[in-house]
C-alpha angles and dihedrals in degrees: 000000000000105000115119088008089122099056083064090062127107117216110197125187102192092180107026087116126075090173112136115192114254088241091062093060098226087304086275093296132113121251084254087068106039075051093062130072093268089078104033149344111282115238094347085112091067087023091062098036094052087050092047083054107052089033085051086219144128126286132193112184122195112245109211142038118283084233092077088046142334111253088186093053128075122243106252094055109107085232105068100095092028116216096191120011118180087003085300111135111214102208104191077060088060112103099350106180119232090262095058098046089049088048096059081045104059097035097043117008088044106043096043082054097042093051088048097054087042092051084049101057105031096043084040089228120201111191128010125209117195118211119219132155128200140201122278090217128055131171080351102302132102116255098227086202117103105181131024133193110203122195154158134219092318108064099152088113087041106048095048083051099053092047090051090057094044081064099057082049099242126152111257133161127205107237091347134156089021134016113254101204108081103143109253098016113145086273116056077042094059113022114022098043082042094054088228122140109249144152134189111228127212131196133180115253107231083064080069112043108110129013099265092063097035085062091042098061083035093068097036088054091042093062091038095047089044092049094046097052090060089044089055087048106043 
C-alpha cells in the first residue's frame, strides 16, 4: 500500500541560501552577519539534498537569502522583507520603494511558489515535508530540544512524527521552538489548502554543522520519516 509512497514526497527548504545578489550590497551587513541564522538555515541546504536522495524525491531549495524576503511568510505579513531581525537592523531592507519590493517578489517569492504548485500537480505529490534548522542558543540560554515538528490544523504527519522520535528518545517539541500555524506560511499554502499531509521539520543547528552529523540526522529523519508515512497510510 505504501511502496513507492516516498518518492511522491516534496521536500522543500524555504531558507537553505544565504546568497544576497551582488547589486543589493550585502544589504548593508558584514559577511559575519549574512554567515549567521538571520540570513539563512544552517546546514538545511546539504540536510534537504541528502533526504531528497535517500527518499528519491523531489526537492525545491530556496535560492536567496530570507533577508531579501521570507519564502515561509505570506505577503501581506510586515515581516516578509524584515527590517530589523534579532535587534539587528538590516539596513538595505530600510525605505525600499514599491518597485523594488515588487521586484524581490516576482524574481524570487513568485518563482520558489510557482515552482512548488507546478512540482505538485505534475509529480502528483502526496505529503511535503519542509526542512528548517534553528540556533542552539537563544537569550543566552541552550534550547534542550533537538528536533521540532512544527504544524497547523492538520497535524495528522506531524503527530505520527513526533511520536516516532519520542521513541528514539530524542528530545522534540510540538510546536516548539516556534509556532506552525502563521496564516499563509509554506506551509498552510502547499500543504493544508492542498489537502496534502505535510510537516515542517526543524532541527537544531549544532546537529548540522559538519558533514558527519548532517548524515547522521539525515539518516535518522530519513527511517522515521519512512516509518511514519506508513504509519499515516495503514
Amino acid at each position: 500500500m505504501v511502496t513507492g509512497l516516498e518518492n511522491k514526497i516534496l521536500i522543500i527548504a524555504d531558507h537553505a541560501s544565504n546568497y544576497v545578489p551582488k547589486e543589493c550590497n550585502k544589504l548593508g551587513l558584514s559577511n559575519f552577519f549574512l554567515s549567521q541564522h538571520i540570513a539563512f538555515d544552517i546546514g538545511v541546504k546539504e540536510l534537504s539534498l541528502n533526504l531528497a536522495k535517500s527518499l528519491k524525491c523531489k526537492i525545491i531549495q530556496g535560492k536567496y537569502s530570507r533577508l531579501l524576503i521570507d519564502l515561509n511568510r505570506d505577503l501581506d505579513d510586515p515581516t516578509v522583507i524584515p527590517e530589523i531581525v534579532d535587534r539587528k537592523i538590516i539596513p538595505g531592507n530600510i525605505g525600499l520603494s514599491k518597485s523594488e519590493v515588487r521586484l524581490r517578489v516576482k524574481k524570487i517569492y513568485n518563482k520558489y511558489h510557482n515552482e512548488i504548485d507546478r512540482t505538485i500537480k505534475d509529480e502528483k505529490v502526496t505529503a511535503i515535508l519542509s526542512i528548517h534548522s534553528f540556533n542552539p542558543i537563544f537569550k543566552n540560554k541552550k534550547r534542550l530540544l533537538e528536533f521540532g515538528i512544527l504544524s497547523n490544523e492538520d497535524k495528522k504527519l506531524s503527530n505520527i512524527l513526533i511520536d516516532q522520535l519520542r521513541l528514539q528518545k530524542l528530545n522534540v517539541g510540538d510546536n516548539k521552538p516556534y509556532k506552525g500555524d502563521l496564516i499563509g506560511d509554506s506551509m498552510y499554502r502547499h500543504g493544508l489548502k492542498n489537502n496534502l499531509p505535510h510537516v515542517l521539520i526543524e532541527v537544531r543547528n549544532d546537529l548540522l554543522s559538519n558533514p558527519t552529523k548532517i548524515k547522521r540526522t539525515s539518516r535518522l529523519l530519513h527511517k522515521t520519516i519512512v516509518k511514519s508515512l506508513k504509519k499515516l497510510t495503514s
